[in-house]
C-alpha positions in Angstrom: 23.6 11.3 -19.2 21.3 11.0 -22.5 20.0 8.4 -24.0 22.4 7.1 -26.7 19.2 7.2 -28.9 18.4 10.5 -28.1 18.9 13.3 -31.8 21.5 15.6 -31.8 23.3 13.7 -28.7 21.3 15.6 -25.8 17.9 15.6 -24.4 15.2 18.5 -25.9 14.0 21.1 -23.6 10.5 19.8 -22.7 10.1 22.6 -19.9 7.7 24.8 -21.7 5.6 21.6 -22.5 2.6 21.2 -20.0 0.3 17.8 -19.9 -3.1 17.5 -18.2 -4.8 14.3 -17.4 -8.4 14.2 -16.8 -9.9 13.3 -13.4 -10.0 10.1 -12.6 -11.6 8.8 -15.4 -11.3 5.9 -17.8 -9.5 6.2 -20.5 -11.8 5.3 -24.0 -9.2 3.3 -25.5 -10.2 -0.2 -26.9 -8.7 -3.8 -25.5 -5.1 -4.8 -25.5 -5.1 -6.8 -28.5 -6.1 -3.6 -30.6 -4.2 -1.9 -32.4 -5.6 1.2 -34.2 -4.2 4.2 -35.3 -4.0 6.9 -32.9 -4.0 10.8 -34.4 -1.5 12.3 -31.9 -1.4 16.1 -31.4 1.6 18.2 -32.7 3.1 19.4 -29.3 3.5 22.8 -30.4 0.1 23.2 -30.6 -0.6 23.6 -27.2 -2.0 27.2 -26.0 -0.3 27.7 -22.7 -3.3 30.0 -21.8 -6.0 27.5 -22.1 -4.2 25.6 -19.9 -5.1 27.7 -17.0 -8.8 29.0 -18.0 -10.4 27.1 -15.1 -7.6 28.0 -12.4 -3.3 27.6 -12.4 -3.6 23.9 -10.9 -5.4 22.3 -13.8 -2.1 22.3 -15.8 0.8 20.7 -14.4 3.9 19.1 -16.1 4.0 15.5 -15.1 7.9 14.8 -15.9 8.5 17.1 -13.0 6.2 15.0 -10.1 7.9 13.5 -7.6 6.7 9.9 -7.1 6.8 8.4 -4.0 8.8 4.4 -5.1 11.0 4.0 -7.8 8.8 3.8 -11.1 9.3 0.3 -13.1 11.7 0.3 -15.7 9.2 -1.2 -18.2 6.9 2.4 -17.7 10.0 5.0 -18.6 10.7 6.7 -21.4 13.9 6.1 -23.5 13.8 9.6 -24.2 13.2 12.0 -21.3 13.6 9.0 -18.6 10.7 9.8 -16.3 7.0 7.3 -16.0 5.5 7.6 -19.7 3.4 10.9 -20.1 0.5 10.1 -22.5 2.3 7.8 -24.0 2.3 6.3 -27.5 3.8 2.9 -29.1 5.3 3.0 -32.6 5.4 -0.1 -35.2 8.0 -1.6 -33.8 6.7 -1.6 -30.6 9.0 1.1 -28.6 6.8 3.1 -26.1 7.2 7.2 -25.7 5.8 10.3 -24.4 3.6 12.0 -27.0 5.8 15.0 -26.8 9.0 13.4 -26.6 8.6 11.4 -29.8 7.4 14.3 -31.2 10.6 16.5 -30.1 12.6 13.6 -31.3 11.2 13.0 -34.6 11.4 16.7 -35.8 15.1 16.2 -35.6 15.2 13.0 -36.8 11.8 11.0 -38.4 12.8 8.0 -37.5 12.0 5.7 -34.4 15.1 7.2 -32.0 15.6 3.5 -30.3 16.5 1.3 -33.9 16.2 4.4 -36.1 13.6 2.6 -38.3 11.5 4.8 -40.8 8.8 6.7 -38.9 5.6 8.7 -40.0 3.9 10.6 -37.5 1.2 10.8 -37.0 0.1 7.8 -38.7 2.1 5.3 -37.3 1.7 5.5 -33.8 -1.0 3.6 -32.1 -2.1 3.7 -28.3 -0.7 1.0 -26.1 -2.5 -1.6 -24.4 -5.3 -0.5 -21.5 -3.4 -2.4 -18.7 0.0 -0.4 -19.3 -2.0 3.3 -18.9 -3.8 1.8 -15.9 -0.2 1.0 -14.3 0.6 5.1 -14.8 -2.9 6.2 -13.5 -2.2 4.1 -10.5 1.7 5.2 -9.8 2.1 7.3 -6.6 3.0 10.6 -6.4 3.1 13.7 -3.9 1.3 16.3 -4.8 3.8 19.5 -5.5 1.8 21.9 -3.6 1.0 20.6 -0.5 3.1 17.6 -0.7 0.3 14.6 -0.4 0.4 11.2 -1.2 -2.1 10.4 -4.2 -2.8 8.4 -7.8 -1.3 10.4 -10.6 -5.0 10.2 -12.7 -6.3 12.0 -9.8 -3.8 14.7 -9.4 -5.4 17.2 -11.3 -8.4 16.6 -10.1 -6.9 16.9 -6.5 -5.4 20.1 -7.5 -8.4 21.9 -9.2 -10.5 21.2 -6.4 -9.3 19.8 -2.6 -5.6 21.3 -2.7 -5.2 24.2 0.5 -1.9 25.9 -1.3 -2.9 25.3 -4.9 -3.2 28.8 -6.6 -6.7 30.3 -7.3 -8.4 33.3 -8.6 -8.5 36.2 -6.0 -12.1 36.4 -4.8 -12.1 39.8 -5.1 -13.9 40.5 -8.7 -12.1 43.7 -9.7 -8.5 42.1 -8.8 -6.8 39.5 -11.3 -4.4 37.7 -9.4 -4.4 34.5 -7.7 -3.8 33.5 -3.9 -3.5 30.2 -2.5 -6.9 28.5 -2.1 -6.5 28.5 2.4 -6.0 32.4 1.6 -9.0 32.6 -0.3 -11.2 33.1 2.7 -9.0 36.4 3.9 -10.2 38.1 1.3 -8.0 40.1 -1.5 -4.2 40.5 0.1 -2.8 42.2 -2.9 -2.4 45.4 -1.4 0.6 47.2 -0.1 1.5 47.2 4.1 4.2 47.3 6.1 6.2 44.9 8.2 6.2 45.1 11.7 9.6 43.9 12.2 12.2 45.3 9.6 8.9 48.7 8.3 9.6 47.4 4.6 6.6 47.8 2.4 5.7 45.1 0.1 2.2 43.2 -0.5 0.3 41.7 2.6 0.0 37.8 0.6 3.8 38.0 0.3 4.0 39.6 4.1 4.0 35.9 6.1 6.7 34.3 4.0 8.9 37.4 4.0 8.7 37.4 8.2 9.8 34.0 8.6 12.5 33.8 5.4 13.8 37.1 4.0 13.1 39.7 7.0 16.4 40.9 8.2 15.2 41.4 12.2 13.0 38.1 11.8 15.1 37.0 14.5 14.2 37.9 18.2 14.6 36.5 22.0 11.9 35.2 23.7 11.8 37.6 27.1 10.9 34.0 28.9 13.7 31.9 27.9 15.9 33.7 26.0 16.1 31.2 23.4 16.0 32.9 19.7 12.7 32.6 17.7 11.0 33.8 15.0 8.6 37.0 15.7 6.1 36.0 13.6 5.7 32.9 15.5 6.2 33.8 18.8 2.4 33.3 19.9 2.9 29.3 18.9 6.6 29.2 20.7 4.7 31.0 24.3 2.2 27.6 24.1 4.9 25.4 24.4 7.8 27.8 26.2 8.8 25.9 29.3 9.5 29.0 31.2 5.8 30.5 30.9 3.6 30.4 34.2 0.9 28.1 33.1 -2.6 26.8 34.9 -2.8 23.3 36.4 -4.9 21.3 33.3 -7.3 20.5 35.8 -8.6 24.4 36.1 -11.6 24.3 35.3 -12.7 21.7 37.8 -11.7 23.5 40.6 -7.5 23.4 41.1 -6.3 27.4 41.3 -2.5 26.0 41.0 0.1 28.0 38.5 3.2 27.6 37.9 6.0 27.2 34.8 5.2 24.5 32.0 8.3 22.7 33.1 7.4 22.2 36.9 3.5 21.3 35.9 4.0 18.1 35.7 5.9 17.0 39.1 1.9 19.0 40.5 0.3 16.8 38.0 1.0 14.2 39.7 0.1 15.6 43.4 -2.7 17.5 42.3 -6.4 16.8 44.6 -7.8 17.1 41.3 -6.5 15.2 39.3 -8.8 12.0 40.2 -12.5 14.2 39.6 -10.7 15.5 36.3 -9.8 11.7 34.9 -13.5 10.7 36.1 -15.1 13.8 34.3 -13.1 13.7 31.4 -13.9 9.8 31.0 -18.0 10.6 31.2 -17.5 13.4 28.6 -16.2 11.0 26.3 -19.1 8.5 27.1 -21.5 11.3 26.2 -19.7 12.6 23.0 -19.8 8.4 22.0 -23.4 8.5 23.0 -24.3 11.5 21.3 -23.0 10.2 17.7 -25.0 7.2 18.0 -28.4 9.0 18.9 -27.4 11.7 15.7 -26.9 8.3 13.8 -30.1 6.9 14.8 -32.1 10.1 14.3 -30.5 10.1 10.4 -31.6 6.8 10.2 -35.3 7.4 11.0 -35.1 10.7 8.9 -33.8 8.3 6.1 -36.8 6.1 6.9 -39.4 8.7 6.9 -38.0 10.1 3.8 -38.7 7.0 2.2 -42.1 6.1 3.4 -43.1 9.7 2.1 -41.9 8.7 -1.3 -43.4 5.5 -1.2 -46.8 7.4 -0.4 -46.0 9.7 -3.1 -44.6 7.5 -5.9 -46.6 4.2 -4.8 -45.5 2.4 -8.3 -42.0 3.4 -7.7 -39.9 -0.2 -7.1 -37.4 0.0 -4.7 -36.1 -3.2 -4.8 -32.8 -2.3 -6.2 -32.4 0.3 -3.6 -30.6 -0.1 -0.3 -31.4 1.7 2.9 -27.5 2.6 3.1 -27.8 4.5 -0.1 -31.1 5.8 0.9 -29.6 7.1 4.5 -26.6 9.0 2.4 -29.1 11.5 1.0 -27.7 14.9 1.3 -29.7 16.8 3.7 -30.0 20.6 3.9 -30.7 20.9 7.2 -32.4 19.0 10.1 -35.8 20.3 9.5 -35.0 19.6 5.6 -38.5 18.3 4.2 -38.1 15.4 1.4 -37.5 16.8 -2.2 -40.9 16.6 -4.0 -39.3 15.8 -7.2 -38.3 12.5 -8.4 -35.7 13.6 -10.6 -33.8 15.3 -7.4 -34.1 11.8 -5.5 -32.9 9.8 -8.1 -29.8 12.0 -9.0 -29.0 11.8 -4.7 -28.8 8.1 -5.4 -27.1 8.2 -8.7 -24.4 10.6 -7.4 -24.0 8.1 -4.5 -23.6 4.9 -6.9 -20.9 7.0 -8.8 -18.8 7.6 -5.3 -18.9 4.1 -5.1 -18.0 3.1 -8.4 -15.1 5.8 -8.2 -13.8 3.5 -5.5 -13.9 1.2 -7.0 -12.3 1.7 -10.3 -9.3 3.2 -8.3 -9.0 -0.2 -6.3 -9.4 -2.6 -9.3 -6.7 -0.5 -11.6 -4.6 -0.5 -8.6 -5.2 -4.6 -8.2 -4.0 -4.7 -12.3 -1.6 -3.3 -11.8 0.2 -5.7 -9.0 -0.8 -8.4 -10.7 0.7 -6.8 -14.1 3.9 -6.7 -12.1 3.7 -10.2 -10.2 3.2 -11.7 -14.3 6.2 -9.6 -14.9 8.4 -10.4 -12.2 7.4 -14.4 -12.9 7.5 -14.3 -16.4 11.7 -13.2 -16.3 13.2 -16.0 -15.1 11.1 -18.4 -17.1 12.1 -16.4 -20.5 16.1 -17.3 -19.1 15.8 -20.9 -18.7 14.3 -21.3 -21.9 16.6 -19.4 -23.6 19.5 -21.8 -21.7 17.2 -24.6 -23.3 17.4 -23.3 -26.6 21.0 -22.5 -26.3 21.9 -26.4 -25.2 19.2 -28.0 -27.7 21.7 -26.1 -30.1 24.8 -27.3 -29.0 23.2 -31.1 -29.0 22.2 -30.6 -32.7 25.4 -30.1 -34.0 26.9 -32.7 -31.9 24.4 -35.3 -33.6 25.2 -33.9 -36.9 28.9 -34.1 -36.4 28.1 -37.8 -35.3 25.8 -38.5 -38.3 28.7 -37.5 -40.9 30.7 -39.5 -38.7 29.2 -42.4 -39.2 28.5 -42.1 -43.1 31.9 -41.2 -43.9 33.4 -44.4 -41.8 30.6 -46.8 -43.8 31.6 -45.2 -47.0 33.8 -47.7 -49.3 37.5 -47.0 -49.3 39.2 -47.1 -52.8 41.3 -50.7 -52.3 37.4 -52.7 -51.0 37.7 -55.0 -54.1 41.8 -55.3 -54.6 44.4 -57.9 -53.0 44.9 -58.5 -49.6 47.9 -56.7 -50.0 46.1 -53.7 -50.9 43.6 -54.2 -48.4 45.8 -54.8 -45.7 46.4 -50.6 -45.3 42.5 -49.9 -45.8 41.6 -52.4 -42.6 44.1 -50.4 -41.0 43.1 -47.1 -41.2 39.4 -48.2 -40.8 40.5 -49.5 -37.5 41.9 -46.1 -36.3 39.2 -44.2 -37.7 37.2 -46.0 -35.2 39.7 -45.3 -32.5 39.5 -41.9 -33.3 35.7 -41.5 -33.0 35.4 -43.3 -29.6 38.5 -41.0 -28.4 35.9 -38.4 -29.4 32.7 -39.8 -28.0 34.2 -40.3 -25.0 35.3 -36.6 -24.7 31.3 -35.4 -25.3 
């Protein structure tokens, strides 16, 4: 259902309308308390084919991200109703998307929420530091390969780590794009034919079309009989139960077959089974031993890189420099000799201090923004008591007031103070059942 705020009574069609944030970086925007104008871009502006210069993942439409908890409230937008995509705050201090308020306010320039006067783009001003830092850190899955990440480091994921995110075909003379796990295989954008149904199509579209849209996909397993795929029949024969299979402990000696299903009752009897446990267990001693000697040898190479820079560079001051960083030095090779050049030595240990601080920036944005919620979450119930305060301080006023008037009236003089007795008589009277009155009324508050 739209937004009752939304122009024209239904949502725009932000489809076309793609967003890219940059890689896990900080945002240059100023403190919380700042408020300066922001020049937002006009939406329409965009050039779809820039988007994609560097590869297909570096453009990706945020609204459309599946995130994996339910996104505060406090970070939607009134207008499309998905987490705030480069998001902007107007005068009277209503958060959007860029693009949204942009949509809106072509239809309609005023704010959509309480339809005050709006100028664009001078009136809209970035919101606080804290409030982007919640977005950056909000989870999502990643729409190609489906893992859980930050959504600041998304594209940066995609343009770079990301095994079915499209890229360029690594064959120079062909233009299209293949998944980046493909890109290995060569160019597959060439016509073949499939094994199981002889229809000709392109051999990067041959693997899906076996396993979805082949008609004779289908086939029996001649072991079995159960029904499988063709194209995966090599991964069904390693776990078919009714394929004659080894005894595990064949290469120490035991010349037992038989099916998968019956090896384990001869698992159990077989005379090899103690020498296999006792080989298997000193195998994994030596693997453990042999990643502490390669750990050890690093460290001596780390050492003896640094005693020949020393000798090299003898005013050089490492006191600010820790053997851990030292022993991360990318090395070439094992026989890598140490790089002659200071620059090269000090950019190894610069690009090793910016890994860290990486880390670091993702932990600390992801501890503002708990603590963000935990002020939130405290901050509620606080605001409704002292609203029920402000309601019964109220109330208590015009009690008092009511009292007050009260009281002057009943001192004021009646009209018979000075006369007769006679004349008095009546005013004593109804002075004494005013006071009734207000005691009846007393008593009730």
């Amino acid at each position: 259902m739209p937004p009752p705020n939304t122009p024209g009574g239904s949502p725009p069609d932000l489809s076309p309308l793609h967003i890219t944030v940059p890689p896990n970086t900080p945002f240059n925007h100023g403190s919380p308390r700042s408020r300066r104008t922001r020049t937002a871009r006009n939406p329409y502006s965009i050039d779809e084919n820039k988007v994609y210069e560097t590869g297909p993942s570096d453009g990706v439409d945020l609204r459309c991200l599946k995130y994996v908890s339910e996104v505060d409230e406090n970070l939607l937008c009134p207008i499309c109703h998905a987490a705030l995509v480069d998001p902007v705050t107007t005068p009277c201090d209503h958060t959007y998307c860029e693009d949204c308020l942009y949509t809106a306010w072509k239809s309609n320039p005023t704010c959509p929420v309480d339809r005050s006067p709006l100028v664009l783009p001078g009136d809209v001003v970035t919101p606080p530091k804290i409030v982007l830092n919640q977005l950056d850190a909000l989870k999502v899955k990643c729409p190609c390969c489906g893992d859980t990440l930050p959504r600041s480091m998304l594209r940066n994921h995609l343009s770079r780590y990301c095994s079915n995110a499209l890229v360029k075909c690594p064959d120079e003379v062909c233009e299209k794009l293949v998944k980046r796990k493909d890109e290995g295989k060569g160019c597959l954008h060439y016509d073949s034919e499939c094994p199981d149904c002889k229809e000709h199509l392109q051999e990067i579209d041959m693997e899906s079309h076996r396993e979805v849209e082949c008609e004779n996909r289908e086939g029996i397993c001649q072991h079995c009989s159960e029904t499988i795929i063709r194209c995966k029949e090599p991964e069904h024969l390693k776990s078919c139960p009714e394929v004659m299979t080894p005894c595990k402990w064949t290469k120490y000696g035991c010349q037992h077959g038989a099916l998968r299903k019956e090896l384990d009752a001869h698992a159990n009897e077989c005379r090899f089974s103690t020498v296999g446990q006792m080989a298997e267990m000193l195998q994994a001693e030596i693997a453990t031993l042999r990643d502490q000697m390669h750990t050890l040898n690093e460290k001596d190479k780390a050492q003896e890189r640094r005693i020949k820079f020393l000798e090299t560079h003898p005013h050089f001051n490492f006191s600010d420099v820790s053997s851990q960083s030292v022993s991360r030095l990318p090395d070439s090779s094992p026989t890598a000799e140490f790089p002659e050049s200071r620059d090269q030595y000090l950019l190894s240990l610069l690009e090793s201090q910016e890994s860290k601080v990486d880390q670091l920036s993702v932990g600390l944005t992801e501890l503002e923004a708990k603590q963000t919620m935990m002020l939130f979450n405290e901050t509620i119930p606080i605001k409704e008591q002292l609203a029920e305060l402000r309601s019964a301080q109220g109330v208590i006023g015009m009690h008092v007031r009511w009292l007050m008037n009260f009281r002057m009236q009943e001192r004021r003089p009646g009209p018979g103070a000075g006369g007769s007795s006679e004349s008095g008589g009546p005013g004593g009277d109804g002075h004494r059942r005013l006071s009734d009155t207000m005691r009846d009324v007393i008593t009730k508050l």
